[in-house]
Backbone as CSV, one residue per row, in Angstrom:
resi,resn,N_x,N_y,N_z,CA_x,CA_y,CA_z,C_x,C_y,C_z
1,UNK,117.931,170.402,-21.853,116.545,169.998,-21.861,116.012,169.999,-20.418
2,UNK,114.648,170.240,-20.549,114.655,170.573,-18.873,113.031,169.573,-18.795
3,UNK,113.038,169.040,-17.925,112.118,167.631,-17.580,110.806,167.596,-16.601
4,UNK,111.215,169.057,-15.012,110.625,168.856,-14.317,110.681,170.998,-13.997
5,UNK,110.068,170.791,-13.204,109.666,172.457,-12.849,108.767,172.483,-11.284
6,UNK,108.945,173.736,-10.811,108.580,174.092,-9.691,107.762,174.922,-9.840
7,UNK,106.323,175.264,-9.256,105.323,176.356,-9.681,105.638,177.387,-8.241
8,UNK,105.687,177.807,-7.486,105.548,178.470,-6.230,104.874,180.080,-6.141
9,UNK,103.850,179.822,-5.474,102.742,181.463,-5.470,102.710,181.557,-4.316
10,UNK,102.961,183.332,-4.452,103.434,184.055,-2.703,102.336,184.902,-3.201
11,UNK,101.979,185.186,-1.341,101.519,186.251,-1.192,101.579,187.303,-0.071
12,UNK,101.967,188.305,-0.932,102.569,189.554,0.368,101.601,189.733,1.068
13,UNK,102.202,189.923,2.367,101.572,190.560,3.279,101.378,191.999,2.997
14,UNK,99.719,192.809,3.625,99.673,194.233,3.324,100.624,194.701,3.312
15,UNK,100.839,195.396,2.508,101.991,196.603,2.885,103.893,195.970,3.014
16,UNK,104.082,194.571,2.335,104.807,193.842,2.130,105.560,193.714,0.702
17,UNK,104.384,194.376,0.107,104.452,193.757,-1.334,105.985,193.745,-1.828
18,UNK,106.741,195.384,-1.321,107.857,196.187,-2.415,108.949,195.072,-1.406
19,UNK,108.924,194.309,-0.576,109.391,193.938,-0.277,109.951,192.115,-0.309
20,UNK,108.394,191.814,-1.116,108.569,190.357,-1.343,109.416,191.055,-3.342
21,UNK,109.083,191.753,-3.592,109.418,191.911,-4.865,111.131,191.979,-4.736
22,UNK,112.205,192.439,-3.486,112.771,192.961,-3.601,113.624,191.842,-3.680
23,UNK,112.912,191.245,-2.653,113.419,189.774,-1.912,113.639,188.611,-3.430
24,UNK,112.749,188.505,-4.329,112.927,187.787,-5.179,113.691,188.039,-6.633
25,UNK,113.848,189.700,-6.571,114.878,190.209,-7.355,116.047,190.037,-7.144
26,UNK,116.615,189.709,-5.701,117.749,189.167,-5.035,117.716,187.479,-5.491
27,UNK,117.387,187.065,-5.372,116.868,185.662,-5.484,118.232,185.016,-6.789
28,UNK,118.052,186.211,-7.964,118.244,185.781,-8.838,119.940,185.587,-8.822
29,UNK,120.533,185.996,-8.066,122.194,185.821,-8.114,122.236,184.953,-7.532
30,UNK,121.548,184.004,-6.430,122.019,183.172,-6.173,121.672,181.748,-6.859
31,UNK,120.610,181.728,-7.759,119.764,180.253,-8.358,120.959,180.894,-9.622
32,UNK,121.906,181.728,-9.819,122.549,181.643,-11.160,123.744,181.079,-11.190
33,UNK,123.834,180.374,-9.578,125.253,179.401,-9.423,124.762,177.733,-8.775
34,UNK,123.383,178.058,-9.157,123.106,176.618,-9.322,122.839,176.040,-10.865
35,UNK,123.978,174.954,-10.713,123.862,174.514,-12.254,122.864,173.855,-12.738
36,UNK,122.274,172.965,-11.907,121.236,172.573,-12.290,119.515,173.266,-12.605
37,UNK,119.867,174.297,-12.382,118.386,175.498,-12.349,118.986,176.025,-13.678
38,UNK,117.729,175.284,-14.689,117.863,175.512,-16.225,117.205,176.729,-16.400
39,UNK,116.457,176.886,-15.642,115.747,178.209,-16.167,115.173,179.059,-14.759
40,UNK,114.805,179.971,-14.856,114.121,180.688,-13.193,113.322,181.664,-13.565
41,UNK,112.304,181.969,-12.928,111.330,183.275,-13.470,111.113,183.956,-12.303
42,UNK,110.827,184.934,-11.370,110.351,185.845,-10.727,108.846,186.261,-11.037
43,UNK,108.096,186.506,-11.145,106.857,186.808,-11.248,105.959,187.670,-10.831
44,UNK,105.352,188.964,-11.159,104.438,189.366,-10.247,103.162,189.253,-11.101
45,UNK,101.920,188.518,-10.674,100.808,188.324,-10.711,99.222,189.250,-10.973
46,UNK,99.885,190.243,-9.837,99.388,191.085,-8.878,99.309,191.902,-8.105
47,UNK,99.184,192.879,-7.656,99.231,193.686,-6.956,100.197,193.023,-5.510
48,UNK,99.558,192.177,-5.087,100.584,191.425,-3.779,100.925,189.882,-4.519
49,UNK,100.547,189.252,-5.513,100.944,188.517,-5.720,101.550,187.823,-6.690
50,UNK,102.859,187.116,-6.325,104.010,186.675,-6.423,103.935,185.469,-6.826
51,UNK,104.640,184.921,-7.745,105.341,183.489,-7.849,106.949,183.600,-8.813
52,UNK,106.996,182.191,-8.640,108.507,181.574,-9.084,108.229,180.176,-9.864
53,UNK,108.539,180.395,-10.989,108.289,179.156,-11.512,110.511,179.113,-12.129
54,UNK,110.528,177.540,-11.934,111.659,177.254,-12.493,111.812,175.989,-12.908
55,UNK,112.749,176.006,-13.772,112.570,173.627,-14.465,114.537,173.934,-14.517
56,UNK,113.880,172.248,-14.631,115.096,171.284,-14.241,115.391,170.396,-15.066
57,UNK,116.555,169.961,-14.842,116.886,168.597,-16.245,116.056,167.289,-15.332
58,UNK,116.657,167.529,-14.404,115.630,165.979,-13.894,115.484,166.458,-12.106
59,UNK,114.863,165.189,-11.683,114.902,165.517,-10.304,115.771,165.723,-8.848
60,UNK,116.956,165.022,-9.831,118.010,165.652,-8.732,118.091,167.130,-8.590
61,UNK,117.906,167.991,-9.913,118.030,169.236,-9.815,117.285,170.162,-9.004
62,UNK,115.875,169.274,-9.433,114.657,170.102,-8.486,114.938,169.923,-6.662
63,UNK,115.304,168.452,-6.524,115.560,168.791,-5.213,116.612,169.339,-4.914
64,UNK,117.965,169.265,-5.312,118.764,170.316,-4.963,118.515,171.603,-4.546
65,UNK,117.709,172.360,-5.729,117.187,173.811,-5.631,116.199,173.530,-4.721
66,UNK,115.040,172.623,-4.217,114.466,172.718,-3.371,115.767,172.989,-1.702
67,UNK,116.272,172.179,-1.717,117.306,172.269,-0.614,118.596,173.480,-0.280
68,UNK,118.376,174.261,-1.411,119.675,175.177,-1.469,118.925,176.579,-0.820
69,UNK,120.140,177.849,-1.236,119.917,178.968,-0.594,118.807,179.449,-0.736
70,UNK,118.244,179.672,-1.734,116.960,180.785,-2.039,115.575,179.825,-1.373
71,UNK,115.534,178.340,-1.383,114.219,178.027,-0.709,114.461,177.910,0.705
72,UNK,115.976,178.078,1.438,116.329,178.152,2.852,115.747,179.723,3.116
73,UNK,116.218,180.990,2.500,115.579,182.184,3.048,114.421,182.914,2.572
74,UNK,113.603,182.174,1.700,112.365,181.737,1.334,111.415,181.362,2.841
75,UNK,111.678,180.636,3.312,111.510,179.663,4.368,111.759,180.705,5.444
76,UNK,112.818,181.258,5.703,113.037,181.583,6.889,112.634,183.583,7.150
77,UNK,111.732,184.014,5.558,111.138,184.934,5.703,109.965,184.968,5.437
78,UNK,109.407,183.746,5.380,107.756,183.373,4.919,107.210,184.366,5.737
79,UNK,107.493,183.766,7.049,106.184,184.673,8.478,106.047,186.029,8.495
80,UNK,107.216,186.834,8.053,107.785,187.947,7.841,107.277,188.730,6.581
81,UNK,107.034,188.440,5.358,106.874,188.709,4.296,105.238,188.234,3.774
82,UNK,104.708,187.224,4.094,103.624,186.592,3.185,102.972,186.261,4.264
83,UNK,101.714,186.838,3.483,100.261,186.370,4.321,100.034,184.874,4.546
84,UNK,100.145,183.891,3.816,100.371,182.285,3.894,101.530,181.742,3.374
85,UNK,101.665,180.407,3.851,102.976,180.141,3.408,102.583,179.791,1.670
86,UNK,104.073,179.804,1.590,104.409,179.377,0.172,103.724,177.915,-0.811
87,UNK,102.326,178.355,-1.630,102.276,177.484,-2.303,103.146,176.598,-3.458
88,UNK,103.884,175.713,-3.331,105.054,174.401,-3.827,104.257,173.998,-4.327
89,UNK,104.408,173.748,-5.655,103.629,172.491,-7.123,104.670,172.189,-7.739
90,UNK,105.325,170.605,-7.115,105.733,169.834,-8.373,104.896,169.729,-9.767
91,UNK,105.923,169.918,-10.282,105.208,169.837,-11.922,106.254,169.259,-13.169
92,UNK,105.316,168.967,-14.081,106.466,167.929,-14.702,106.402,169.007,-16.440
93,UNK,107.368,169.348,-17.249,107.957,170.053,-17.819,107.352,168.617,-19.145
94,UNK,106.011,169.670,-20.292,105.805,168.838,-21.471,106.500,169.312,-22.509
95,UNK,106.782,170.722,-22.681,107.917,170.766,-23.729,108.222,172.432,-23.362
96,UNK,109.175,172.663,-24.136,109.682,174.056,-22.866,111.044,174.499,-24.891
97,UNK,110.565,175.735,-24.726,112.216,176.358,-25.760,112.714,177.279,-25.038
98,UNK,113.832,176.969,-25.186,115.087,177.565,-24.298,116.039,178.529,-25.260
99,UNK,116.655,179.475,-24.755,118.634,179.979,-25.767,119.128,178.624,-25.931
């Protein structure tokens, strides 16, 4: 059962785009050895824009995944990749079907 969720909307920089896409297609091997990340989405929006939505059983999980690998090189390719930084929306999970 998953309780809480993360909204997050990127946006590539010109001429960035194939690259924030590539970046978050990678993404996905590493949120698949966090146990607590019940679910994960990748997203494209848009032409440049990007998000990640993912839920959690509770809030230890969310901050974990806030603290782990993918929001560390998230972070440390913002300036590099995206026209602004990364819009973060806690959000709270009203009913959700899962496998």
């Amino acid at each position: 059962m998953v309780k809480v969720a993360l909204y997050v909307r990127l946006e590539a920089k010109s001429g960035k785009e194939a690259d924030v896409e590539s970046f978050l297609r990678g993404g996905l091997a590493i949120v698949e050895e966090e146990p607590a990340t019940t679910a994960w989405f990748a997203i494209k929006m848009g032409p440049s824009t990007f998000g990640i939505f993912d839920a959690f059983p509770d809030e230890a999980g969310r901050q974990a995944h806030l603290t782990g690998r993918v929001a560390a090189a998230l972070m440390a390719k913002a300036g590099e990749l995206l026209a602004q930084p990364p819009s973060i929306e806690k959000v709270d999970v009203l009913a959700a079907k899962l496998p």
